[in-house]
N, C-alpha and C positions, 0 to 999 in steps of 0.2 A: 465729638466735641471736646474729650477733655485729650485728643492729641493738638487738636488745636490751642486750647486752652496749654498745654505743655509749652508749646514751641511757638506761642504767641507772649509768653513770661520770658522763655530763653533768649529771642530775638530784643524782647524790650532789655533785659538784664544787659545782654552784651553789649547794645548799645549804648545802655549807660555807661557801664563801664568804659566803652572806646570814648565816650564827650567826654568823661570824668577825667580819662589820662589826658586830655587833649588840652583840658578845661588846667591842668594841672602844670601841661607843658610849656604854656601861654603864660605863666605867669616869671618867668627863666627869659619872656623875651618881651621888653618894651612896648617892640613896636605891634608884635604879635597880638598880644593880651590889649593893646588899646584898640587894634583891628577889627579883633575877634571874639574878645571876650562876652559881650551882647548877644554874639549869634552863637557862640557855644553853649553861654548858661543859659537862654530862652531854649535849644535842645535837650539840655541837660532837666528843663521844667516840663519840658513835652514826652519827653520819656517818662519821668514822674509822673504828669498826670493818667500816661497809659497803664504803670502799673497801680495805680491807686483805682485806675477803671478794673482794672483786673480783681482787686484785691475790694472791690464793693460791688462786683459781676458774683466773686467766691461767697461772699456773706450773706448774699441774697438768697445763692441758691442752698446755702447750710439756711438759712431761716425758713426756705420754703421746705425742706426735708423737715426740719426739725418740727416744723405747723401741722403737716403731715404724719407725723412719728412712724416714720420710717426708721427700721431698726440701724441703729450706727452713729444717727444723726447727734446724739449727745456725748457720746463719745469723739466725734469727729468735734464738736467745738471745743469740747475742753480740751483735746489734743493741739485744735489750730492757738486756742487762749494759751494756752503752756509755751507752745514757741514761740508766741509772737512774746509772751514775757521775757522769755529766756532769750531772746535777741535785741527785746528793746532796752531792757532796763542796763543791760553792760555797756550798749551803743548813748546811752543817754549817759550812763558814768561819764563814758572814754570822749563824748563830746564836750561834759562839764570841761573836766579836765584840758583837754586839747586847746579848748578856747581861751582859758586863762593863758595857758603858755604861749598859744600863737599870740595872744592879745603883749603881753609883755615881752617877749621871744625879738618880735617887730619893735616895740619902743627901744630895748636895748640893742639893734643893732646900728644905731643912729646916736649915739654916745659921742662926744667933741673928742675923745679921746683917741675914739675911733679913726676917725676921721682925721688927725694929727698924725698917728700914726702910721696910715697910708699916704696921707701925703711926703711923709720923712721916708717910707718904704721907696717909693715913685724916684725921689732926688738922690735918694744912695745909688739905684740899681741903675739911674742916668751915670753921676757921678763912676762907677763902678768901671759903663762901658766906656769912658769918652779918658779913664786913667790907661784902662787896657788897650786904648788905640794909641794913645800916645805913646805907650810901652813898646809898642810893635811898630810906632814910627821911625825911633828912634833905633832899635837892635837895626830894621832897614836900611835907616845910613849907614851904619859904623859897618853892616855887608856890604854896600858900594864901594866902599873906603879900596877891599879887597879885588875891586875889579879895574882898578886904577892902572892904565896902561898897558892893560893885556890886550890882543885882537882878537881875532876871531877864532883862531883855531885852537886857545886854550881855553874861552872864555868859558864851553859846556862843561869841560872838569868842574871850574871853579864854581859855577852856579851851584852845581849838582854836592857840591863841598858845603856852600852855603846852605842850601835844603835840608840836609844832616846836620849841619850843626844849629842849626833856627831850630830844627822840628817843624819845619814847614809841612804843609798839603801841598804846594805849588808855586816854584819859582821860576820868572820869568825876566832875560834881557831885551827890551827894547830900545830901538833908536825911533828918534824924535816922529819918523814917520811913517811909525807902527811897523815896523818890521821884526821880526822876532831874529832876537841875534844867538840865544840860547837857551834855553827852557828845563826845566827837573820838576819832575813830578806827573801832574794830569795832563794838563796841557804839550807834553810832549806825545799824546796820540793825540791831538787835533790837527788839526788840518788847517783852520782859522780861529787860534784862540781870540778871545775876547779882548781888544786894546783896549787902551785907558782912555778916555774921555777926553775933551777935549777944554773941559773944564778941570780937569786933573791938571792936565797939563800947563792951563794956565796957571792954577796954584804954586806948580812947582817953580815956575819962574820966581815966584816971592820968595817962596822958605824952601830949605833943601829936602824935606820929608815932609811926606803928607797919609795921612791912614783916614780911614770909613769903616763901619759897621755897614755890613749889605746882609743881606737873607733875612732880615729879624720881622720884616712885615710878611715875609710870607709864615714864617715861623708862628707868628701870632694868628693869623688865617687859621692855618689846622690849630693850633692850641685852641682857640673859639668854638671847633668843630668837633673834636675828638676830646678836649679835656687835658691833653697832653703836650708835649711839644711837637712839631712837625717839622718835616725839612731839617737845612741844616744852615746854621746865620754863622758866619767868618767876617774875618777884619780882613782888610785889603791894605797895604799898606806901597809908598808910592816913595822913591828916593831917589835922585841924580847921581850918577857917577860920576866922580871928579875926574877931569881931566890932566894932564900930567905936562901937555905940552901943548899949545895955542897954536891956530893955524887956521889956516884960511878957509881952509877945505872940511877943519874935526869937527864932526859931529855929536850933539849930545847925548849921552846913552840914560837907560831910566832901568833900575831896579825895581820888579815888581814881587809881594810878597804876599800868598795866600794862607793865612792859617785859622785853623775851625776854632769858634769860640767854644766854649764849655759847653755842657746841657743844662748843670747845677745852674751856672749860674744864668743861662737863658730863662731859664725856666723860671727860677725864681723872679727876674726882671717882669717877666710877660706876667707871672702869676699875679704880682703887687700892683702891676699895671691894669689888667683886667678887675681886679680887686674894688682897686678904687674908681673906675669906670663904671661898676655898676653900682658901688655905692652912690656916687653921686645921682646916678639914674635913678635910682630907690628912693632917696633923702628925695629927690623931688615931688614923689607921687606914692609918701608913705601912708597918707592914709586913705587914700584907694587902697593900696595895696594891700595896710589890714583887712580893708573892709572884704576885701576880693578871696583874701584869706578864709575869713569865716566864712563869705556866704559859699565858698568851697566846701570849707566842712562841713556848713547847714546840708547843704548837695548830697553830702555824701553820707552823711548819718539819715537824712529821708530815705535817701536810695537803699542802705541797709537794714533800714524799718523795714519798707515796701519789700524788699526781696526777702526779708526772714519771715514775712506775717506769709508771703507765698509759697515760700518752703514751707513754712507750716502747714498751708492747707494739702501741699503737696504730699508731706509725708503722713500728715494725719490720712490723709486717702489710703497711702502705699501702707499704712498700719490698719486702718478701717478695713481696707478693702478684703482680706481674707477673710477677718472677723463676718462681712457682711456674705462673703459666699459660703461661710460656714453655716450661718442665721438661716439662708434662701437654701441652702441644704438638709437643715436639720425641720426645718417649715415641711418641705416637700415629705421629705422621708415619716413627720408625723402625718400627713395627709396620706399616705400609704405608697407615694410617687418612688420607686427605689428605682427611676432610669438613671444610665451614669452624670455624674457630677462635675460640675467645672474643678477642674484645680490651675490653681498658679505656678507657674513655674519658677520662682523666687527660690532662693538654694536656701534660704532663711530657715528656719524655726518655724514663720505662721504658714511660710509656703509648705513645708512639707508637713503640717498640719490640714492642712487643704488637699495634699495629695493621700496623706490616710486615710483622709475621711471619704475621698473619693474612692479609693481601693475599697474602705471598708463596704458603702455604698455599693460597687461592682458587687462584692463576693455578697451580699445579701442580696443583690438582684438576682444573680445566677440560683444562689440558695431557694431563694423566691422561686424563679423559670424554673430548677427540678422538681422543686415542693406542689407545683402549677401541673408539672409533666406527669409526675406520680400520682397527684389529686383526678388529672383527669383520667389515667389510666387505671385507677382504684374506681373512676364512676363509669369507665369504659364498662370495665370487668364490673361491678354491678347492675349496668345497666344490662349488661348479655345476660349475668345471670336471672336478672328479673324476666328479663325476657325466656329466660328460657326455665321457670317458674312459671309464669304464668301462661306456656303454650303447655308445660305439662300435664297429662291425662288426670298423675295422682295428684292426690292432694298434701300439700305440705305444711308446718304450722310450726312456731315456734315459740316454746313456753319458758317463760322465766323458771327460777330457782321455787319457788311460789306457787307454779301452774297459773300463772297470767300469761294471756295470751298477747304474744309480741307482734304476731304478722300472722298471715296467713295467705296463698299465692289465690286466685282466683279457681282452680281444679279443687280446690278445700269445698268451696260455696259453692261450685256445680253439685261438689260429689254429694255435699250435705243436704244442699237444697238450700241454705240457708246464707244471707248478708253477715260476714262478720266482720266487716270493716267499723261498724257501729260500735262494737264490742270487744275492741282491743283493751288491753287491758285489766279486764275480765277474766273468770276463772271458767274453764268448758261448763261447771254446772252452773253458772249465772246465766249463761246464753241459752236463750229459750229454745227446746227442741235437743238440745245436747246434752241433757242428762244421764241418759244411758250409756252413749259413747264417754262421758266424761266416768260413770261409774264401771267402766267394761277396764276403761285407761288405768285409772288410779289402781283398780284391784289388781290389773296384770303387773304393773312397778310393783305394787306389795308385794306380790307373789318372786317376781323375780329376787327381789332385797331379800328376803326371806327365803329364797332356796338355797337348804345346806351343799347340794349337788354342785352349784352354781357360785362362784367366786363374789363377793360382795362388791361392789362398784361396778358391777360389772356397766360398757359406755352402750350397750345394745340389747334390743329384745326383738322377735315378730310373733304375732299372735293373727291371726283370723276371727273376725265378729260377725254374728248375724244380730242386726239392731234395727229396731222398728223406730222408727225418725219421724216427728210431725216438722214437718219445712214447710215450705213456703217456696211455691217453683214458679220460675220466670214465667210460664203460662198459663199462669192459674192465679188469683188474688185469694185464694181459699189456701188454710192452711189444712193437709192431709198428712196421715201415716204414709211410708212407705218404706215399705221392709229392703233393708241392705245386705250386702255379704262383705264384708270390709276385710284386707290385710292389712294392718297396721303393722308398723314398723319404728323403733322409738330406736334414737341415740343422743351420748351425750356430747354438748358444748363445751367450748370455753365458757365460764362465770358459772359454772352451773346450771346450767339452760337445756333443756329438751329439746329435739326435734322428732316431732309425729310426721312419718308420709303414710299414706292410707291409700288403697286403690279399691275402686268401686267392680267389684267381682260380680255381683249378682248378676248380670247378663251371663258371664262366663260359664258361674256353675248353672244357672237357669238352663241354656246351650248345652251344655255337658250333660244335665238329667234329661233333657228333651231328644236328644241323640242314645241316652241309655235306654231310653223310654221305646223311642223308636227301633231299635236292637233288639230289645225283649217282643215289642209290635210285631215286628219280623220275623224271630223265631217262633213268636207263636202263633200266629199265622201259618207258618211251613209247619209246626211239628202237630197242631192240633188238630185244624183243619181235615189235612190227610184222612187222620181216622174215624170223623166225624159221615161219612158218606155209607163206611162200610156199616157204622152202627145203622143209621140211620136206613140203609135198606134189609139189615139181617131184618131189625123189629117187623120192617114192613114184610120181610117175607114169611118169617112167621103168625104173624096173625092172619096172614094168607092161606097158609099150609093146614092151621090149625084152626080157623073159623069153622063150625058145622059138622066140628067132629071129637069137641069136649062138652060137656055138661053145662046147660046155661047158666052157673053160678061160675064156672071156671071161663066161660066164654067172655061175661062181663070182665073178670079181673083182668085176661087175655086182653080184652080190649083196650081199658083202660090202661094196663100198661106200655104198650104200644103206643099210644095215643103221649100217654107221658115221656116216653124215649125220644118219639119224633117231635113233641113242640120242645124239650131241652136241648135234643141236637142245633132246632132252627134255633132257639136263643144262642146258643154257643156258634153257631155261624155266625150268628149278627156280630155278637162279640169279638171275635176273630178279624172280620170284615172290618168294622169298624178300627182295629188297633194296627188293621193292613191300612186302610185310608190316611191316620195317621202318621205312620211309616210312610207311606208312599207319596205324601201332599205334596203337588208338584210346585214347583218356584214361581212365585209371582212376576206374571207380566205387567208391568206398569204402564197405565194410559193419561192422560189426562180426563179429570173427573169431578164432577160437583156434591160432594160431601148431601148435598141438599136435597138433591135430587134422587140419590142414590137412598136417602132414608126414607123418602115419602113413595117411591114404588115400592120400597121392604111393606113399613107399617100400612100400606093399602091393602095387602093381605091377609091384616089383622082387624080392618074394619074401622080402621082410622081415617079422619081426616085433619092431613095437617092445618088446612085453613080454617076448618071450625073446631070451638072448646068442646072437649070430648065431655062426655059425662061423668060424675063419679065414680068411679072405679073402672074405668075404661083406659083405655091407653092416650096420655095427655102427651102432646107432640109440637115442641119449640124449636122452630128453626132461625138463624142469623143470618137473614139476607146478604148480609156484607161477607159472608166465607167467600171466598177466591175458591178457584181450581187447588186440586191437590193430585201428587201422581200416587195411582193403585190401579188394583186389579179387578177390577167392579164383580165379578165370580166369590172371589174369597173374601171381599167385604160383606158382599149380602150373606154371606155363611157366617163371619162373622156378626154383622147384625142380627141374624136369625137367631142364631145360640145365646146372645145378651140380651135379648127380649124372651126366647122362652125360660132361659133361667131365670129373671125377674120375674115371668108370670107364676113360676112354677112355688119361686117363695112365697108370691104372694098370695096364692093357694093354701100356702099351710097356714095360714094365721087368717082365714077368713072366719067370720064368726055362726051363730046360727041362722039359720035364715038368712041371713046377711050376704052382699055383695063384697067378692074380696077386692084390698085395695089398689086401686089402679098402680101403673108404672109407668113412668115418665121418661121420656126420648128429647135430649135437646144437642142444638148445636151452638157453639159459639167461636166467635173470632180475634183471636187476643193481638192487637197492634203492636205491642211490644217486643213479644216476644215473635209473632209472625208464623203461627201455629192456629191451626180449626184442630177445635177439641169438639169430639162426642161424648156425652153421658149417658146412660141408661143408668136410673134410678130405682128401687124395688121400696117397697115396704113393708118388707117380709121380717123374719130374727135377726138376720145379719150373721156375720160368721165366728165362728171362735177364733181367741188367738191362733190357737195351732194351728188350724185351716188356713186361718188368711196369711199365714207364713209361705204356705205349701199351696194355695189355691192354683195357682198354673201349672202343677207338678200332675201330670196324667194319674188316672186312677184316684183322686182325689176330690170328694165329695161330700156333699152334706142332704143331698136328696136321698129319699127312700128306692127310688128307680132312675137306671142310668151307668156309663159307665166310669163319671166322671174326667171324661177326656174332651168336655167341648170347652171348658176355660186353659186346658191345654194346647187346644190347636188354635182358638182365637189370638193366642200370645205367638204359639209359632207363625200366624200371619202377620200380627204388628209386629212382630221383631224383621219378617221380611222386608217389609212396607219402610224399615227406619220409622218406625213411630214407636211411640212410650204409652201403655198401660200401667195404668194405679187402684187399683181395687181396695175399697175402705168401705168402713160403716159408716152409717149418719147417725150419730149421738142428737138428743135434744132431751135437753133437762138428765144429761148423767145417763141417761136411757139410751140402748141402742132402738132406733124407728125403723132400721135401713140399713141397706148398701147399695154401695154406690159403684160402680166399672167407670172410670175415663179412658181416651184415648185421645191423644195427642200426634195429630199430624204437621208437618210442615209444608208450608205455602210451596206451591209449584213456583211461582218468581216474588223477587223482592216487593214487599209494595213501600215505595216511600210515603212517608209520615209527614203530617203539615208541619209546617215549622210557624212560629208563633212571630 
């Protein structure tokens, strides 16, 4: 549109302009400008009204921006107002002006004086020609004079004599008819010069010399055309040769004389003549002519209103217009758009403001694309890291300058047992269950800052913990102790920040004593064993050898001692045995199995029944229809069940009262959705154990019964650490009192079960 808009002004412009010279030219010609002048100025109004469409098409659409507030839009009028000022008001001066002078310019060229004057000019410049032809009529004769009875064969001297001393262009001897008898000058390369006329020749019959002005009407032709003189206008002059002697036979001969009139003075003639040719023309139709005058200039001062109000909008655009792709650049860029920018290509000032802003534009977007490249290669590299935080075993944690806690990876809250996404920000003792880790922490930093051995600031420390933790475990909604073996490991950040990684050891060293344990099992097995056979048949062969043949006071001691060798040897076999069984417990074969079923064959040989409530103090038995299969080794689970039933009865043995029925122990199983694990429990309600024991309980040899050898919560854990299951052994507190302990065991589902979704 606005190429159109360009070159639909250009086209109207120029063609003003060409009616306007046209309109201009027509008035230099009478006949023209009475012709024409109607259908030039009705062009010259049609052009007009095309630019005055153009120039109320331009105001429309600045009023529709400007309604709009479109940025520029007020800028763009005051600029088009500004030039249409600056062209109207000098064009409205130079019109006042113009008009007074054409108006008076026309009356004074119509002055009587005027007019006197070219008439007096017109009868000189006649007078002028008609003295110079008779000038050259006369020099013509007095050269005939000279040709006075010569013939023919001197008669070319002579002429050629007369051409030189006339200063002629062209002399010519003819007889009466038309013969050329001698010639000088042009006509001496013709071939058929031009004879005299036959009205010349009458004249000359009358008077003896005759002259003409010829050339001057073509002369005036081009002077009308070009402004100048044209051609070339001569006298002609005509004179008789005298005859010298009469005769019947002599012929009349005729001098002919060509010579160029001036230019001065042609010129002048035709000018004064032309002159008053159109004055008179004028003076007829002077006041049309004023009139025709003005409404010319009226024409032409519209036309330069109309084309400066359009220039204006033109160049107000060509000045808006960077302004406005600066506005739609600096819009975008604040909305965060930094794609590249228009620029202009104008060599100007606002153009190359439009190309800096475009550059600057680029190199903030590239700036932008590396800062984009880098941001996502910084959340690349965080993202791997998280990931590979949170596939890690240890646990990781990071503490401000404070000990608030910043993060913690998910290996933290396996290894703790405990959610600390809740409790960011947070000191390790504000988080419930982490007391002891937070006071094991703090004391070892003390310790380290404070060792003189040891450089102060030092950025690193490891320590190993054994800490008793009440969490809270995915498969369980109870919160229990559970004793840990932890290396901790601290360093320091940028800002003053900690990093704790921690690894959960206690399976390792648990594994490490259960293999020491087993070693010692072994050897003591092979080294005791052995000797236990030879004792145990010497005794018997001595009370053999020596029955019936000491004294019956020495016979009973005999006896009795013997009797004490061989029931200590059978104990110390049992002992032995049993630490070999340990040692040698073969590797679980894994089946598919029902948790469920596998406890109600065990407790049916304790005189239970799971489908009915047992009686007080008798073995109470819950089982969760909904446990799934699990894989084990049905052999070394009922070994298992059997040792955590009679350890329970056995405590609950020691605390029965007088008379009294001791208190029963509880077998249950449950199904945890969540987590996707069947726990067993066996419950006692017996003392419960000391701290030290419950640290050490799966450690062989360790016990709190009066008989035994303390190695069945030893092998029970060496089967669940087989199995991949998790045992947790705790008291049951109520009211601050211990009532209890408690054994679980946590197995995992033989297949997934999915979960209802809501």
């Amino acid at each position: 549109m606005r190429i159109l808009l360009v070159l639909g002004a250009a086209v109207a412009g120029i063609l003003g302009l060409v009616l306007l010279f046209l309109l201009t030219q027509a008035t230099n010609n009478r006949e023209l400008y009475e012709r024409n002048y109607v259908r030039l100025f009705a062009l010259n109004l049609v052009v007009a009204g095309l630019l005055l469409a153009v120039i109320v098409g331009a105001g429309l659409r600045l009023y529709w921006r400007l309604k709009q507030g479109r940025y520029g839009s007020q800028l763009l009028v005051k600029l088009a107002a500004i030039f249409a000022f600056v062209g109207f008001m000098p064009g409205l001066l130079i019109y006042g002006v113009s008009y007074q002078f054409v108006s008076r310019s026309i009356e004074s060229w119509f002055d009587v004086k005027v007019e006197s004057a070219l008439s007096a000019g017109v009868s000189l410049g006649r007078t002028s020609l008609d003295t110079l032809s008779s000038d050259w009529a006369k020099k013509t004769q007095v050269a005939a004079e000279s040709l006075r009875d010569l013939d023919g064969a001197a008669m070319p001297l002579v002429v050629d004599r007369i051409r030189e001393q006339l200063g002629a262009d062209d002399v010519v001897a003819w007889s009466m008819n038309g013969t050329v008898l001698a010639s000088a000058g042009a006509s001496r390369f013709q071939l058929s010069p031009e004879r005299p006329s036959s009205a010349i020749l009458r004249r000359l019959k009358n008077q003896p010399a005759v002259a003409m002005v010829e050339g001057l009407d073509e002369v005036e032709l081009n002077a009308a055309n070009n402004g100048t003189p044209g051609g070339r206008a001569h006298i002609r002059a005509f004179a008789l040769v005298p005859e010298a002697r009469l005769g019947l036979f002599a012929e009349p001969r005729i001098l002919q004389v060509t010579v160029a009139m001036p230019d001065a003075l042609v010129a002048n003639a035709l000018a004064v003549e032309v002159a008053n040719r159109e004055y008179q023309e004028r003076a007829l139709g002077r006041v049309g002519l004023q009139r025709m005058y003005i409404a010319t200039l009226t024409l032409s001062l519209f036309l330069a209103v109309l084309g400066s109000i359009i220039l204006a909008v033109l160049l107000g655009n060509q000045l808006a217009r960077p302004l406005l792709v600066l506005a739609e650049g600096v819009r975008e860029v604040s909305l965060g758009n930094l794609s590249p920018k228009a620029a202009l290509s104008n060599k100007d000032e606002l153009g190359g403001l439009t190309r800096a802003f475009a550059d600057m534009t680029q190199q903030l977007f590239e700036a932008r694309a590396t800062v984009d490249q880098t941001m996502n290669e910084v959340s690349t590299a965080r993202a791997n890291l998280q990931t590979i935080l949170d596939n890690l075993t240890a646990g990781v944690m990071v503490l401000d300058e404070q000990g608030h806690l910043l993060s913690a990876n998910p290996g933290a809250m396996r290894i703790l047992g405990l959610p600390l996404t809740p409790h960011l920000g947070k000191t390790l003792d504000q988080i419930p269950g982490l007391r002891p880790f937070a006071e094991r922490v703090d004391a070892q930093l003390k310790a380290v800052l404070n060792d003189p051995v040891q450089p102060h600031g030092s950025d690193h420390w490891q320590q190993s913990f054994e800490l008793s933790l009440a969490s809270k475990h995915r498969d369980t909604a109870l919160h229990e102790p559970h004793n840990l073996t932890l290396v901790t490991r601290a360093a320091a950040l940028p800002g003053q920040a900690q990093l704790l990684v921690f690894d959960d050891i206690t399976q390792i060293v648990s594994a490490q004593r259960a293999q020491a344990w087993g070693e010692v099992a072994r050897r003591l097995a092979h080294e005791i064993k052995n000797p236990l056979t030879p004792i145990q048949l010497s005794a018997e062969r001595l009370e053999m050898k020596l029955s019936g043949k000491v004294a019956p006071p020495e016979q009973a001691v005999l006896t009795k001692s013997v009797k004490t060798i061989v029931d200590q040897v059978d104990a110390m076999k049992r002992l032995v045995n049993e630490f070999r069984d340990y040692a040698r417990l073969p590797a679980a074969h894994l089946e598919s199995l029902n948790l469920n079923d596998l406890v109600t064959d065990v407790v049916q040989l304790y005189g239970a029944d799971p489908s009915q409530a047992g009686a007080p103090g008798e073995l109470q038995v819950s089982l969760d229809p909904r446990c799934p299969p699990i894989q084990g080794d049905p052999q070394q689970l009922r070994q298992v069940i059997h040792n955590l039933l009679q350890n329970a009865q056995d405590a609950c043995e020691a605390v029965s009262g007088e008379g009294g029925q001791p208190p029963g122990v509880e077998i249950s199983t449950q199904w945890s959705e969540s987590a996707q694990r069947v726990r067993l429990v066996v419950r006692d309600h017996g003392t419960g154990f000391a701290d030290a024991i419950l640290k050490r309980a799966f450690e062989p040899y360790v016990t709190t019964k009066t008989k035994g050898t303390g190695l069945g919560l030893a092998v029970v854990k060496k089967i669940v650490d087989d199995h991949g299951a998790r045992i947790d052994l705790s008291n049951v507190q109520e009211n601050d009192h211990i009532v209890g302990a408690k054994v679980s065991l946590s197995f995992k589902a033989e297949q997934p079960i999915e979960l209802p979704t809501s």
